[in-house]
N, C-alpha and C positions, 0 to 999 in steps of 0.2 A: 690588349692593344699596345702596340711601340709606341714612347713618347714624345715628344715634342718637344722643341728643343728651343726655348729662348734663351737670348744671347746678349746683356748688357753689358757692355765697356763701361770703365770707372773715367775720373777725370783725365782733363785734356786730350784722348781719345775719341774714337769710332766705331762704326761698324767694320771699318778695315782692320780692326787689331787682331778679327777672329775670322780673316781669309784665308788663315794653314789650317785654323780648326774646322772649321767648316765642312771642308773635302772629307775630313777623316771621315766626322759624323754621319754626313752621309753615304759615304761609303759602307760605312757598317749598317746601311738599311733603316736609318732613322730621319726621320725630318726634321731638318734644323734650319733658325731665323735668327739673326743677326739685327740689331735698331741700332740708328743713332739717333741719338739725344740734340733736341733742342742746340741750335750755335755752338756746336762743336764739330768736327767730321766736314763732312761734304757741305752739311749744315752752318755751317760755323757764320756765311751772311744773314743767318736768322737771331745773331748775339743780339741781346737786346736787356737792358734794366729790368723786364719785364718777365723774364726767364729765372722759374721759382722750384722746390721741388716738384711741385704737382703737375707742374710742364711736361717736368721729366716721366712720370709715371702715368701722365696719359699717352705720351707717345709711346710705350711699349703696350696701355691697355688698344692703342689706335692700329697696332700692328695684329694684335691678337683676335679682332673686333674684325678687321678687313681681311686677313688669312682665314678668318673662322675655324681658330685651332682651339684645339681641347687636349687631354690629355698630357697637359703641359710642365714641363720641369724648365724651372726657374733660375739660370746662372746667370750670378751678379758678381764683375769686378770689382773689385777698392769702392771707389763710390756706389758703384752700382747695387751693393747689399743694401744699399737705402732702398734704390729704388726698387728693388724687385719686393722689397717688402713691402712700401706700400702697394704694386699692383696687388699681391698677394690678398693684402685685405681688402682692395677694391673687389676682386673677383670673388672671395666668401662672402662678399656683402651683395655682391649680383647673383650667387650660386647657378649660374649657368654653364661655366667652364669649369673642367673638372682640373684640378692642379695636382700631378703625381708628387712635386717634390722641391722645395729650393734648396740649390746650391752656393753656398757663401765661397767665391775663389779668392781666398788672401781679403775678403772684403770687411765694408763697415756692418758692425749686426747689430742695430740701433735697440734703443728702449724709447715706448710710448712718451713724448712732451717735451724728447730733446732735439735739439736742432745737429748737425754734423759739427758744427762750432763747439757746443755744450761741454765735449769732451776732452779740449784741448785747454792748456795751462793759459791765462787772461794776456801773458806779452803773446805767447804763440799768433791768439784770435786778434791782438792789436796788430801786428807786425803782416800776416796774413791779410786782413783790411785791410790797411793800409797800402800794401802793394797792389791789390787791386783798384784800390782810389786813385792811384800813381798813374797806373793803365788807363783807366780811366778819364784822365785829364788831357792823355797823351789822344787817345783814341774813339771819346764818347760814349765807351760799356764799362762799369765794373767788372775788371774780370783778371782773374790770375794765371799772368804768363806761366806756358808749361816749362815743368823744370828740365834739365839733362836727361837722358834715359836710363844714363849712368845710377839714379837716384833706385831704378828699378832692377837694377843685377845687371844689366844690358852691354855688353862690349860690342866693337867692331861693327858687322853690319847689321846687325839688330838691332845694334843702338842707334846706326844712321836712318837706318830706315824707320823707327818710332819718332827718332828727332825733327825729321821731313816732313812727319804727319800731324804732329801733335799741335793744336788749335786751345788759344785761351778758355779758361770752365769761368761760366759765370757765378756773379759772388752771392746773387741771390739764395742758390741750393748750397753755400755755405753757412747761412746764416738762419734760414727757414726752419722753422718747427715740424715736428714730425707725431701724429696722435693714431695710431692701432689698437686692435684689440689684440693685446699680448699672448692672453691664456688661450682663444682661437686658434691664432698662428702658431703656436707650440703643441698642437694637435698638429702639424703636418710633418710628414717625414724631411729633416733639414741635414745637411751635410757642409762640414766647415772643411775647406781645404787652403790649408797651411804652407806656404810658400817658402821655406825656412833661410836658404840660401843663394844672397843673406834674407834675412827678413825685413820687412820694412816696418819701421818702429812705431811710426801714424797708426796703424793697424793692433795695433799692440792690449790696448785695452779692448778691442772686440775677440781677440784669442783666450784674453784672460776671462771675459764675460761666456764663453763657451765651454769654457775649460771647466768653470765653476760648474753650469748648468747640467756637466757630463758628472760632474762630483756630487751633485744631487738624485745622481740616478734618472735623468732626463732621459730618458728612452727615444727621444724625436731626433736627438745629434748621433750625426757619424760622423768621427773628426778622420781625416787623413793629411798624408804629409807628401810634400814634392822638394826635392833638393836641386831648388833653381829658385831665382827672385822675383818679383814679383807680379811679372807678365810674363806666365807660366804660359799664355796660348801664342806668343809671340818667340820664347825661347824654345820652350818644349810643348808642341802641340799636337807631336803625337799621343804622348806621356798621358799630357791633360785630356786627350779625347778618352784615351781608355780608362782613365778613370773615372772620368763623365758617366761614360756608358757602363760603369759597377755600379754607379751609386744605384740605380733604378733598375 
């Protein structure tokens, strides 16, 4: 059976960051779903204090649940490798949908107990809060103005057009803990895709947590590499489709 194709954007994004990728996918005869995330996107009047990761990871269990898709492979941007991994082990934990495959694109690839915070140096997580506190005093949500595009490889109109769209991430799924079952999820067939030019440095310790696991003879990782930055479906989304459609 062809698989199915979900589709999470990382922070301050959408579902609209994966409108060039989309067409490809299915063009090539597969079925592809695109979610946005809780106050962000189209979303972004549902910002609220209230908005945690688990928000996040019911709204793609909510897309999966009302499409009644199966056969599904799991593509998560920068933030979005959180979230796909928790749906990941919500769904072995329902064992009703079958899951072929997640995809980490340039994303975060967490460990069980850590929060998205956990991994970043103690000024970075002060200064990070803090700016969302800022916002927050200005506007009623914690939440972290989106940066330049530029920060993402992004020139000219690609970067106009991410800069037009891109909507505060709230600060909740910056701080919230994350609990899996590690050695499950490492039964599924996983694929790291590598963003390299340039690369973005936030990312940096999940390439090296990959890198290692490929060094241990983990048989679950495919790594590949793309020479573009970091919104690889917004620069190159031919590129990124066709590699989508190798990994499975």
């Amino acid at each position: 059976m062809k698989p199915t194709f979900v589709l999470v954007h990382g922070s301050w994004h959408g579902a609209w960051c994966w409108s060039r990728t989309l067409p490809i996918l299915r063009g090539a005869g597969v079925d592809a779903h695109a979610v946005t995330l809780t106050g962000v996107g189209e979303r972004a009047h549902l910002l609220s204090n209230d908005i945690n990761l688990t928000t996040h990871i019911n709204d793609v269990l909510g897309l999966i649940e009302a499409e009644e898709l199966t056969d599904i492979v799991l593509v998560g941007h920068s933030y979005g490798g959180r979230v796909i991994t928790g749906v990941a082990d919500a769904l072995l934990n329902a064992g009703k949908v079958k899951l072929q495959h997640l995809v980490y694109l340039d994303a975060v690839v967490p460990k069980s107990g850590e929060s998205w915070s956990s991994t970043h140096a103690p000024e970075v997580i002060a200064a990070r809060t803090q700016a969302a506190k800022d916002f927050g005093k200005q506007h009623g949500v914690d939440a972290f103005p989106p940066p330049d595009a530029s920060v993402f490889g992004l020139t000219g109109d690609d970067a106009a057009w991410v800069n037009r769209r891109q909507t505060p991430q709230p600060l909740g799924v910056y701080l919230d803990g994350q609990s899996f079952d590690e050695p499950r999820l490492a039964r599924l067939a996983r694929t790291f895709i590598n963003c390299n030019s340039p690369a973005l440095a936030t990312i940096e310790v999940s390439r090296e947590r990959v890198k290692s696991d490929i060094a241990k003879a983990d048989k679950s990782w495919q790594w590949r590499e793309m020479a573009c930055g970091h919104d690889a479906m917004v620069s190159h989304p031919k590129e990124l489709s066709e590699l989508l459609l190798s990994c499975v």
